[in-house]
C-alpha positions as CSV (number, residue, x, y, z in Angstrom):
1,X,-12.4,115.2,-12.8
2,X,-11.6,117.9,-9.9
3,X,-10.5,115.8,-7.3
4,X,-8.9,118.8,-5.7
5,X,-11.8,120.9,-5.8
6,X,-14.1,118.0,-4.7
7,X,-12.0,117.1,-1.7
8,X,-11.8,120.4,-0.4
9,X,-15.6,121.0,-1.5
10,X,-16.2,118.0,1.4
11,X,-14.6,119.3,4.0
12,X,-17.2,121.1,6.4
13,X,-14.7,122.1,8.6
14,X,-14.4,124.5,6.1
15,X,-18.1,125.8,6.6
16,X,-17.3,128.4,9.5
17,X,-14.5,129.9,7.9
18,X,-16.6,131.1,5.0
19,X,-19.4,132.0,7.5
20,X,-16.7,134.4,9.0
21,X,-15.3,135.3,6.3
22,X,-18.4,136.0,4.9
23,X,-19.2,138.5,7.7
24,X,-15.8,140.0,7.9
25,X,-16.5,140.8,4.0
26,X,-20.3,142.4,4.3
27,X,-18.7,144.5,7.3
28,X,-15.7,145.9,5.8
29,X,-17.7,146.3,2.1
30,X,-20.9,148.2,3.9
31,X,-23.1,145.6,2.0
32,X,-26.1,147.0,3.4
33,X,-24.9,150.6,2.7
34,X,-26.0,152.3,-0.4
35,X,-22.4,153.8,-0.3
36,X,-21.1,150.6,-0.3
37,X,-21.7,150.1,-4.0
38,X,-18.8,152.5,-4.8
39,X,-16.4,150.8,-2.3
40,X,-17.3,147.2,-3.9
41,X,-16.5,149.0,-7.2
42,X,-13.3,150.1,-6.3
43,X,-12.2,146.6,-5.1
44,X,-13.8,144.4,-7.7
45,X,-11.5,146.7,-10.4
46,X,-15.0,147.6,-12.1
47,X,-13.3,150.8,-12.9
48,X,-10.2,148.8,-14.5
49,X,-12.0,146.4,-16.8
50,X,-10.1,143.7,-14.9
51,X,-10.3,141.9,-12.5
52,X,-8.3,144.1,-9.3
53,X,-7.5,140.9,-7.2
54,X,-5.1,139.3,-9.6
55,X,-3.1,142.8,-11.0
56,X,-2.0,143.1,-6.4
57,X,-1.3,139.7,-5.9
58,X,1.9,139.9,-8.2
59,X,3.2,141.7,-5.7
60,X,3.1,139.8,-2.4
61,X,4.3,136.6,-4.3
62,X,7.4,138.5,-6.7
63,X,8.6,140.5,-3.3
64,X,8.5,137.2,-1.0
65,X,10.0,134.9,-4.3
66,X,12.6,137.4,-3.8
67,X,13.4,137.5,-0.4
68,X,13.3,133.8,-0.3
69,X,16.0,134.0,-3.2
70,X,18.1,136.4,-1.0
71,X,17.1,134.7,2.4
72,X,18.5,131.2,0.6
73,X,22.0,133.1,-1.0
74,X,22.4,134.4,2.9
75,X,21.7,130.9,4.4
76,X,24.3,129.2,2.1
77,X,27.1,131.3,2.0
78,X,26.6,133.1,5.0
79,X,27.2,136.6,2.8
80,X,24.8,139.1,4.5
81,X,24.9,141.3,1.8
82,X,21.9,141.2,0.6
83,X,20.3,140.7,4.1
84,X,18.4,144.5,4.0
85,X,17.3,143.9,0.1
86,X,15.6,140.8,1.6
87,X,14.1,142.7,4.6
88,X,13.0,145.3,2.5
89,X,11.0,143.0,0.5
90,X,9.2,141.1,3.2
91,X,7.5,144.3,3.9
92,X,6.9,145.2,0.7
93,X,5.0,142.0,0.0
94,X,3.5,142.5,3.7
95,X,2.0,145.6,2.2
96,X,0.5,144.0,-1.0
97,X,-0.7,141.4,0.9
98,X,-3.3,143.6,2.6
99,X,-4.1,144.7,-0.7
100,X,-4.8,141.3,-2.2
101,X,-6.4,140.3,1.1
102,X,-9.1,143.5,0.9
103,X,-9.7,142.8,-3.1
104,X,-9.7,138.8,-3.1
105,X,-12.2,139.2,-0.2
106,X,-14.7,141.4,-1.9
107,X,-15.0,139.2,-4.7
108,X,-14.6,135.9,-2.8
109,X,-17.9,137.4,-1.0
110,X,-19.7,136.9,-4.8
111,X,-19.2,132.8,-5.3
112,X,-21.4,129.9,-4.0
113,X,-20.9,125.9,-3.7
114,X,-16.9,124.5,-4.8
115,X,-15.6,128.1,-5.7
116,X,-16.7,129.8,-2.2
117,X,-15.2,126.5,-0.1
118,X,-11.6,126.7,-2.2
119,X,-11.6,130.3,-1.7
120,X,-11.7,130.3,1.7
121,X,-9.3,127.9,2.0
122,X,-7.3,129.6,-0.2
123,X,-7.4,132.9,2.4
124,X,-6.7,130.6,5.0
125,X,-3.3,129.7,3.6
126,X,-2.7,133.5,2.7
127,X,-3.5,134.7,6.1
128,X,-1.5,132.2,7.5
129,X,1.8,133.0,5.1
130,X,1.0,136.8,6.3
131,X,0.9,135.6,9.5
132,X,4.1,134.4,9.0
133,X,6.2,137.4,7.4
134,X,4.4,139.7,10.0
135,X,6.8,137.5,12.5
136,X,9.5,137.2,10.2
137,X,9.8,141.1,9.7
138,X,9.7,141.4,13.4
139,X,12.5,139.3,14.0
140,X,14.4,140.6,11.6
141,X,14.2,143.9,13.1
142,X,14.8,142.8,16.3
143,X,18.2,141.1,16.1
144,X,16.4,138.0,15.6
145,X,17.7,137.2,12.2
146,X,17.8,133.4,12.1
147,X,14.3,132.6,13.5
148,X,13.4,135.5,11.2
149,X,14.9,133.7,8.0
150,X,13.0,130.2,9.0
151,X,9.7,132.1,9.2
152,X,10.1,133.7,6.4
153,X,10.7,130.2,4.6
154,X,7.6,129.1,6.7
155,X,5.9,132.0,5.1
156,X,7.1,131.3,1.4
157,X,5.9,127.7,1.6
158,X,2.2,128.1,2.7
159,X,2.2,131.4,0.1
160,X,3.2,128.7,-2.7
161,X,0.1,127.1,-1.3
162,X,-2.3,129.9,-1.4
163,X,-1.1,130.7,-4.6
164,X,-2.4,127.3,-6.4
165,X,-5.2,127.0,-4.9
166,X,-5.4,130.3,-6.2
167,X,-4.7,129.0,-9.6
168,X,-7.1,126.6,-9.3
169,X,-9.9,129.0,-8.8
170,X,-9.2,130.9,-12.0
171,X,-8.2,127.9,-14.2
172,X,-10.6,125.1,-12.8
173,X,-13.5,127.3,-11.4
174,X,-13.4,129.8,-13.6
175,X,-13.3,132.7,-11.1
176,X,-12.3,136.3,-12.6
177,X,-12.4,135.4,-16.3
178,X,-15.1,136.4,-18.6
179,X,-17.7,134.8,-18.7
180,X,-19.5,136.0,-22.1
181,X,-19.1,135.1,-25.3
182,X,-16.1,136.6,-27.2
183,X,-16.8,135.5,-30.4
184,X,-20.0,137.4,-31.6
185,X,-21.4,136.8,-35.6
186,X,-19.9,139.1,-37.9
187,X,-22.8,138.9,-40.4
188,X,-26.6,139.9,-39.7
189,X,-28.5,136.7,-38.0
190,X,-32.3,136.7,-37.9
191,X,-32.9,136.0,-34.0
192,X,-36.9,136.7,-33.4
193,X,-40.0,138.3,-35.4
194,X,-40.3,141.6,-34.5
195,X,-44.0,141.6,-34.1
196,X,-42.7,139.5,-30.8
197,X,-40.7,142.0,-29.2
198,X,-43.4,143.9,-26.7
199,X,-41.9,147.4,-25.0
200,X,-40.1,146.8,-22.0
201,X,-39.8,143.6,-21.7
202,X,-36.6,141.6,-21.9
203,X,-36.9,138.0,-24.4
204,X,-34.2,134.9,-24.4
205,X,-33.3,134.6,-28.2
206,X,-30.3,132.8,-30.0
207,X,-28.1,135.0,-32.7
208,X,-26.2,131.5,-34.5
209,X,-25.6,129.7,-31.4
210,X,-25.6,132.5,-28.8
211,X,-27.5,132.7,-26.3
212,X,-28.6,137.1,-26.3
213,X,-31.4,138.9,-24.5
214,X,-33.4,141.3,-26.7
215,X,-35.7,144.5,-25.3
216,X,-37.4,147.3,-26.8
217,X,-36.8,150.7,-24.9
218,X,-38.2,153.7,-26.5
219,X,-38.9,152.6,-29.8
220,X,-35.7,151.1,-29.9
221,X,-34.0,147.7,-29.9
222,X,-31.4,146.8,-27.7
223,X,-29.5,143.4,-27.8
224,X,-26.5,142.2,-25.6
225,X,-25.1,138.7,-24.9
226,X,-27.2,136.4,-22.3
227,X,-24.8,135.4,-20.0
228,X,-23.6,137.7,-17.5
229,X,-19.6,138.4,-18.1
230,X,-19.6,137.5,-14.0
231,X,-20.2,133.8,-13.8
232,X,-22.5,133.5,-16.7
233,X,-25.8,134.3,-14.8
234,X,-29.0,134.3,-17.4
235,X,-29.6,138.0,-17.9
236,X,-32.6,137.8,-19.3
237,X,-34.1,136.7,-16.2
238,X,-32.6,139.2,-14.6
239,X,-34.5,143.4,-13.8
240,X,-34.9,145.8,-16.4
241,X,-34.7,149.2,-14.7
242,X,-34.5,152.3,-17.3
243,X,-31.4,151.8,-19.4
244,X,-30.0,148.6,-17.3
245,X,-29.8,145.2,-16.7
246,X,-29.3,143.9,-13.2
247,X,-28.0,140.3,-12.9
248,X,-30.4,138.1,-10.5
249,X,-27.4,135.6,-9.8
250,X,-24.7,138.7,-8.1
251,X,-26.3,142.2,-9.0
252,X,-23.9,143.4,-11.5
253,X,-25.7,146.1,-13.4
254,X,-24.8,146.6,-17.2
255,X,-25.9,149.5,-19.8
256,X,-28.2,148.0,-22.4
257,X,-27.0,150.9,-24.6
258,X,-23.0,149.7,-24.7
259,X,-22.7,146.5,-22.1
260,X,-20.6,148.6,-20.3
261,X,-20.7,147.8,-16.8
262,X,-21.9,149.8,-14.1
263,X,-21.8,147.7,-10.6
264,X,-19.8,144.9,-10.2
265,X,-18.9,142.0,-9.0
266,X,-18.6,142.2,-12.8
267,X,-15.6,143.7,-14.6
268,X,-15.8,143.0,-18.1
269,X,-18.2,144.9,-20.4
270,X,-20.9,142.7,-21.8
271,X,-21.1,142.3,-25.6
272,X,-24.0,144.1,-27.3
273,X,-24.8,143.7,-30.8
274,X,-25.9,146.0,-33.6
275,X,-29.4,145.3,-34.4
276,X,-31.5,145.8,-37.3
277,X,-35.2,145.1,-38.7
278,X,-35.1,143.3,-41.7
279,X,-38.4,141.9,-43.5
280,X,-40.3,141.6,-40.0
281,X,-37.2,140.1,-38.7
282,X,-34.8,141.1,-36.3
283,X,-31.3,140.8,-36.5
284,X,-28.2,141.3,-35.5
285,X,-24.3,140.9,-35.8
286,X,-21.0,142.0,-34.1
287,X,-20.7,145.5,-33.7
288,X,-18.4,147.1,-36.6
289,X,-14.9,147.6,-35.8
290,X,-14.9,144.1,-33.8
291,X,-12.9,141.4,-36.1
292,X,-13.8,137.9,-35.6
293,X,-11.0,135.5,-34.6
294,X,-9.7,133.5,-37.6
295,X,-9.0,130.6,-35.5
């Protein structure tokens, strides 16, 4: 059971810090901006194939875990030696803080329900560790070095925070992992007649226990995995518009011809299948080249 999660999912308190944050994302992301879609992109990590969020928020939490080693060596011993190395990396994590802050926000702006109330409790603490380091870095330029050292430990503790929650999105919510199946059948499957399968129109079929959605563009037959790579949102009930699929849970598009994705929220390619008519039947398997896991 998630007690975390449900305990922080029942605090309504909670409710107009993701109304703000909510707003704060659709300004900054031009949601109502056709440009927007490319800005979105960039910040999801559509480009990368990964998730964007997670590869910047190594470094605030590595550059703070580091200061806070050095801040600690300084406190006991009273050696100042290191005292600029630990400066220095206050404001390097101050710098990939904004960067987690902008990506983590864009794709907070994509969850509902338990995921969307964790998350903003989850900024909360990281804008409050910022908060903190902002005044520590001050201080420390200002002569101010041991209230700068105590809110910099300030800092460190409600980053350690931030950071499990944080954890708990990905692990116990399941936020920025894929999504669709990874294990796809490495033999042909029979998954619907063809006679069946009218032009342009996307059907729910199962290839040996996996959920796929099937369409016929052109003459030809296009098959990819169901649920969306996202947060498993049913694709098949999603909009057919040329050669894509639009989600109807958070609008990622994806190309019916590879799964390769072409607006996010979604970063991970969705997994198409090579199809073929056999006897009436269509079926399909695993593309070649993609080895099944043994295990």
């Amino acid at each position: 059971m998630d007690k975390i999660g449900d305990f922080i999912s029942g605090q309504s308190w909670l409710e107009p810090v993701e109304k703000g944050l909510g707003a704060v994302a659709d300004a900054l992301f031009l949601k109502n901006v056709r440009f927007g879609e490319k800005v979105r992109n960039l910040f999801h990590g559509t480009w990368l194939g990964h998730p964007l969020h997670p590869v910047i928020t190594d470094i605030p939490i590595g550059a703070w875990s580091t200061a806070a080693i050095l801040d600690v060596y300084e406190v006991a011993t009273g050696d100042d030696r290191f005292a600029a190395g630990a400066d220095a990396a206050v404001g390097i994590g101050l710098i990939g803080a904004a960067g987690a802050a902008l990506t983590g926000l864009n794709d907070w702006n994509y969850t509902s329900d338990k995921p969307r109330r964790v998350g903003a409790l989850h900024a909360m603490m990281n804008i409050a560790a910022t908060t903190c380091y902002l005044g520590s870095w001050w201080q420390r330029r200002n002569s101010c070095r041991s209230g700068g050292l105590t809110t910099g430990f300030a800092g460190f503790a409600l980053s350690i925070v931030g950071a499990y929650l944080g954890g708990h999105l990905v692990y116990n919510e399941r936020i920025g992992v894929n999504h669709a199946p990874e294990e796809l059948p490495d033999k042909f499957v029979p998954v619907m007649k063809e006679s069946e399968l009218p032009e342009n129109k996307m059907c729910k079929a199962d290839a040996d226990g996996i959920p796929i959605f099937v369409v016929r563009r052109g003459g030809r037959i296009f098959a990819l995995a169901e649920k969306c790579s996202h947060l498993g949102g049913p694709l098949a009930e999603g909009e057919l518009d040329g050669e894509t699929v639009t989600c109807p849970w958070h609008g990622s598009k994806f190309s019916i011809e590879d799964g390769s994705v072409l607006v996010g929220p979604a970063t991970y390619a969705q997994p198409c299948f090579e199809v073929r008519v056999r006897d009436g039947q269509i079926e399909v398997r695993a593309p070649r080249g993609m080895v099944p896991n043994p295990y």
